[in-house]
N, C-alpha and C positions, 0 to 999 in steps of 0.2 A: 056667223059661226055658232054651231049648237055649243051649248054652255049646261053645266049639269052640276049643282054642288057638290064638292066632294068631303068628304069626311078628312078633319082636319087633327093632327094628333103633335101634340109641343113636345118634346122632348127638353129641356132647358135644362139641364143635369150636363147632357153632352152636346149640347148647341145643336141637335136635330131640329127636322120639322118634315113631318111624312105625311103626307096626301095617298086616300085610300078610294076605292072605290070598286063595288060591281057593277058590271053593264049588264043590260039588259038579257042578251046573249050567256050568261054566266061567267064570260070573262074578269079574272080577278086583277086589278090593276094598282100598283104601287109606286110613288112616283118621291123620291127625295131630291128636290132641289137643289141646288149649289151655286147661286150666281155669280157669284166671284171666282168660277175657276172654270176656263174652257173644254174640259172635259166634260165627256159625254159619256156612259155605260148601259148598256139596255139590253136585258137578259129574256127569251120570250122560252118557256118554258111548259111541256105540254105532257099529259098524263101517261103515256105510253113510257115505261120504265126496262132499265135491261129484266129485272125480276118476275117482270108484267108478261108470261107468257099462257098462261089460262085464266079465261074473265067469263061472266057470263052478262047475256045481252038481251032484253026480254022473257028474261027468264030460260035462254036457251045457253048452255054451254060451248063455249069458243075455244079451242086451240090454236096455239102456232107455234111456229119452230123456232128453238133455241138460236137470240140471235137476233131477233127481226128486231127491236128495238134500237141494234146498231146500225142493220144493214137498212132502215127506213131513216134513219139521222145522216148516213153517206148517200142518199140518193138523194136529200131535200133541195139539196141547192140547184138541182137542173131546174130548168124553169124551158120553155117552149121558146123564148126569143133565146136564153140563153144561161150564163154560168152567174150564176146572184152571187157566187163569192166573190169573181170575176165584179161584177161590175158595184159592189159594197167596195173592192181594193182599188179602184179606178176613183173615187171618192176619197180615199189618204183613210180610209175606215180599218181597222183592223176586227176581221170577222172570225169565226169560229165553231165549234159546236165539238160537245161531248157528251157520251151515255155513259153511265154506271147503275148499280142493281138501284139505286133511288130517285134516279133524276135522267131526261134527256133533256138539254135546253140548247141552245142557237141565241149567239149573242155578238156584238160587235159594241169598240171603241172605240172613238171620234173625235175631236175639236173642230170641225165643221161639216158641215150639210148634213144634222144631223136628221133634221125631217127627210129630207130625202134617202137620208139608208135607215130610216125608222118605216117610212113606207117599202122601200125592197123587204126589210121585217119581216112585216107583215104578209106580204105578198106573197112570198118564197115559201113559207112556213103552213101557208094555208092553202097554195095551190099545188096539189100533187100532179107529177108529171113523169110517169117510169113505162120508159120502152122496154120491150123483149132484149132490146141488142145492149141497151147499158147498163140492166139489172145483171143480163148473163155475165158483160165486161167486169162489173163491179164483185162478181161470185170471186172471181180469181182475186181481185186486190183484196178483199177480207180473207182469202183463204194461205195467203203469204201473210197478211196479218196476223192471223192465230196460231202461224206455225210459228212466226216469232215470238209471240207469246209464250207458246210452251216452251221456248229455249230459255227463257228466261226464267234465273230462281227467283226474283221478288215476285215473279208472279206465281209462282208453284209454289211457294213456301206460303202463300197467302191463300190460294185454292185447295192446296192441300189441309188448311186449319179449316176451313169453311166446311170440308168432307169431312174434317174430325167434330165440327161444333152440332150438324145440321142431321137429320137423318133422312127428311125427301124435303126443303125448302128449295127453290130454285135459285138459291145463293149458293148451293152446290156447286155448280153450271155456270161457265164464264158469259160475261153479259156479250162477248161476239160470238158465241158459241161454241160448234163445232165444225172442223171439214163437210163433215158428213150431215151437220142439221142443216146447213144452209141451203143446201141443193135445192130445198123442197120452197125457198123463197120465190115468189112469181112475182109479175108484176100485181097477181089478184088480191094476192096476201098483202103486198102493200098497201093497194087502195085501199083494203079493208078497215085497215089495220087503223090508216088515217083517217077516215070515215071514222072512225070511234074515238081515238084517241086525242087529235088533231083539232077538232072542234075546239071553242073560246069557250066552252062550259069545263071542260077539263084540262084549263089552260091557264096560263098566269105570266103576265107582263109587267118588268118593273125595271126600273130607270134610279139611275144617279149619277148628279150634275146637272149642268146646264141646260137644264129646261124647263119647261113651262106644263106644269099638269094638266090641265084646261087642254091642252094641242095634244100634249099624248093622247089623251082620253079621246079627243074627236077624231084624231085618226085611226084610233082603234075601232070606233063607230062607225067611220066611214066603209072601212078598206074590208072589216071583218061581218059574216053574218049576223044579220039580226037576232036568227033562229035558235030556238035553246034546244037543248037535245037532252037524253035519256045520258046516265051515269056507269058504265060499268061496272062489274059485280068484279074484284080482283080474287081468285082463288091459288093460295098458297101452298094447297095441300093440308091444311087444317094445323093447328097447337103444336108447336114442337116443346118436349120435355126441361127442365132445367138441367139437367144431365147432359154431358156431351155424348154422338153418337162412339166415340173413342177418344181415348186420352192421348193418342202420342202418334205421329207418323213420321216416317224418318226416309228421304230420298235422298240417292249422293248425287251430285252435279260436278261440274267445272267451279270452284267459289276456289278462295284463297282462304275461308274462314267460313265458319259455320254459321249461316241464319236461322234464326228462328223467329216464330211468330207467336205467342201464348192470348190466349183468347176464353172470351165468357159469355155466356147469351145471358143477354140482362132481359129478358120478358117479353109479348108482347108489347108492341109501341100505343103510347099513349096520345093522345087528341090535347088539346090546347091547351091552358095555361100549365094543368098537373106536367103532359109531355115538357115545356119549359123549364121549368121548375126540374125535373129528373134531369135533365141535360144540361142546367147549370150545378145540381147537386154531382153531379157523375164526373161532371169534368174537372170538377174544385176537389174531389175524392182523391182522381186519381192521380192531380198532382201533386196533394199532398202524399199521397202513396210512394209513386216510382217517378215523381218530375225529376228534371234532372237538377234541382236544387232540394231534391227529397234526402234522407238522412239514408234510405235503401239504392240511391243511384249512386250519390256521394262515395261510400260504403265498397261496391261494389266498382264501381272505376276505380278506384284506388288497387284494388284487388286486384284489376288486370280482366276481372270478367264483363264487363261493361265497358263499350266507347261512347264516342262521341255518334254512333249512327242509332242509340234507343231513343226509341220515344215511345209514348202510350197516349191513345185516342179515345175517341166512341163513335160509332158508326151506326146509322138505319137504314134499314133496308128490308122490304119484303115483310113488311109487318112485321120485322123484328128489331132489337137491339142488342150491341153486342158493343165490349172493352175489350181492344188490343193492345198489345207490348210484344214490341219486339228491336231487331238489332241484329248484330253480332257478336258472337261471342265464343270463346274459346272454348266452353264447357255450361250449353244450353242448358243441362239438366243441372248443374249445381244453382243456376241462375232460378229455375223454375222451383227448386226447394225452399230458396232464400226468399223468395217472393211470399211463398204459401208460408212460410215462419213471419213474415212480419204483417199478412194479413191475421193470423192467426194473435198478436199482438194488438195487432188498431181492434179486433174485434172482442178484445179482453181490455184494453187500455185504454184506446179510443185515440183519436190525434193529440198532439201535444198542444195546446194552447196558444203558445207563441209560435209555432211552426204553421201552426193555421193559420192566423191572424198575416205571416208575411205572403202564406200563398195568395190569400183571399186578396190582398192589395196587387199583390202581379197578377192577377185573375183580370181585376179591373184593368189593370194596364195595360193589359192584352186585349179586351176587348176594345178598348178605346184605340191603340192601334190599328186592329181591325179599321175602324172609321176612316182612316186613309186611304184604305183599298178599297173605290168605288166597285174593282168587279167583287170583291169579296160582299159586299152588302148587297149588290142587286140579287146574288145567287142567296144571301142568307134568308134575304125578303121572299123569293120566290120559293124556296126553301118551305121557309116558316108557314107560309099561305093552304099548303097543302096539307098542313101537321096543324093547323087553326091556331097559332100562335105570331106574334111578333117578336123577332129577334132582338130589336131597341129594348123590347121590353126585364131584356133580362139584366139590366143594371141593375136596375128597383129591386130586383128578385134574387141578384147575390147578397145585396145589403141585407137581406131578412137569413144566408142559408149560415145552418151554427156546425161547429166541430161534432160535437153528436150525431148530427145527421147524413153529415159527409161517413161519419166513421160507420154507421148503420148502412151505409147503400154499401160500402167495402165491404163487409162485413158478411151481407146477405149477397150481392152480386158476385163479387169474387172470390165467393167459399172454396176453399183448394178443395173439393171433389168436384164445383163445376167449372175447372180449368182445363183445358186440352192444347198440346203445345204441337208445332209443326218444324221441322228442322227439317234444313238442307248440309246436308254435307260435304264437305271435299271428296270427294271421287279419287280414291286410290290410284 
């Protein structure tokens, strides 16, 4: 059996231990062990993104149609003997695959034969296979998918802030598209597409549970090319402003309450440890800000303008980042005052001391949680790989973030002139 050291990383803070590795091919491989628990999770993840629709390739520019990142993730599983989901679920595996504007991956979980649906994997993922008759077939099932889409307000009240934040980023544009972009999918634009994206150099494989690094690795050597291949050029349209392109969009729907979505573009995205670093400061911000044990949620439910359905995130995508809050609420805009009044506070007062000190410990708690969810850490690994960071590593890295600096990223990211808020409304 080929044997290859791999680069060995302790974590002993949270009983981690992560084997790391690139193969020759440019394949990024992550592999966290578990041997005392028969689970199995293995996430194979590849650089073609819903956001990903102009790149260039020797220097020559590439387009394609809004969309292809979904509709090349629902044709993956054909394979020539047959249906790889099909026969991963004939195995007790449970498989799957999702796109969004940051990520497409294909992943399944197991408690047995896991080498064998680690090679289906492999196999499925790397061998394109799209006839004229089940591309055309699959046009109509994404084209009843998107119309359901648009009936939906969590989705329109979230598209609609993307058109309020963005002024041409293709986070505009839903990552299955449109009716009318899809048409233009062939089976060519898929080979293509794969041909570039699809390769082990623009690609990253990572596993948690029960198994053995040293076997991941060689069957990733075995089954996948040697060959290493050229990087594509991603183009987004160039710098979007810190301004939003509009502050406020307002559609009525079918809802029984009003949603809304409030949103901020935090900058372009940043590369390894600093991007870390921003994404553990950003996230400990804004729960001190609006979590729902913040002194503005508290506050604010009790009032009757806040439930139980706010939360506030952070999101990348498309060479950007971006802070959301949203929910429902009775009276969006009194909500969206309240918010810019206590950002306009933390950036004159800064957090309270003790009120940071209890988020920063459920910070931790939460991360540590995480650690239970093997799929949540294969997708954070593979996640991390492409942003040049490791996700373990941001324990180390809350312990050093202080209240001044969470209250500075609030401060300068969520300035109430670059806020734009998205609401749906009850339909009269």
């Amino acid at each position: 059996m080929w044997r290859r050291k791999m680069t060995k990383t302790e974590y002993p803070g949270i009983g981690e231990t992560l084997y790391t590795d690139t193969l020759p091919n440019g394949l990024q491989v992550c592999v966290i062990p578990k041997p005392d628990y028969r689970k199995v999770f293995a996430v194979f993840r590849h650089g073609l993104r819903g956001a990903d629709r102009r790149f260039t390739l020797a220097g020559e520019p590439k387009n394609t149609p809004a969309g292809v990142a979904h509709y090349l993730e629902h044709k993956m599983f054909d394979m020539p003997e047959g249906n790889a989901l099909m026969a991963l679920e004939a195995r007790g595996a449970n498989p799957n695959a999702f796109t969004s504007d940051a990520m497409t991956a294909y992943h399944f979980e197991c408690t047995d034969y896991f080498e064998e649906n680690l090679r289906t994997l492999l196999q499925f993922v790397s061998t394109p296979y799209f006839t004229q008759e089940s591309v055309d077939k699959e046009r109509g099932i994404i084209s009843q998918e998107i119309r359901m889409c648009e009936d939906s307000p969590d989705y329109r009240v979230y598209m609609n802030l993307m058109r309020c934040l963005f002024s041409h980023s293709p986070l505009r544009d839903s990552v299955a598209g449109t009716v009318e972009s899809i048409q233009d999918i062939t089976p060519q634009v898929l080979y293509d597409c794969h041909k570039v994206f699809y390769h082990p150099s623009n690609m990253a494989l990572c596993v948690v549970g029960r198994a053995d690094p040293e076997r991941v690795i060689a069957m990733a050597r075995e089954l996948l090319t040697s060959e290493g291949a050229e990087k594509p050029g991603r183009e987004y349209g160039g710098p979007e402003g810190a301004l939003p392109e509009q502050s406020l969009s307002e559609e009525d729907m079918v809802v029984s309450a009003p949603q809304f979505f409030i949103g901020a573009k935090g900058g372009p995205l940043l590369k390894g440890a600093p991007a870390l670093r921003e994404r553990v400061v950003g996230s400990l911000a804004l729960r001190c800000l609006a979590g729902t044990s913040s002194p503005f949620y508290i506050r604010l439910y009790g009032e009757g303008l806040l439930n139980g359905m706010f939360g506030c995130d952070l999101d990348y995508a498309a060479g950007e980042s971006m802070a959301l809050l949203g929910g429902e609420s009775r009276d969006p805009e009194t909500v969206l005052q309240e918010l810019k009044k206590q950002i306009t506070t933390v950036a004159t007062d800064g957090f309270d001391e003790a009120l940071f000190a209890r988020q920063k410990k459920a910070a931790y708690g939460g991360r540590l949680r995480v650690l239970g969810s093997f799929e949540a850490m294969a997708v954070g690994l593979a996640e991390g790989l492409f942003a040049g960071f490791c996700p373990l590593d941001a324990f180390a890295v809350l312990k050093t973030v202080t209240a001044a600096e969470c209250a500075g990223w609030a401060a300068e990211k969520l300035a109430p002139a670059r806020l734009a808020m998205s609401v749906i409304k009850p339909k009269e």
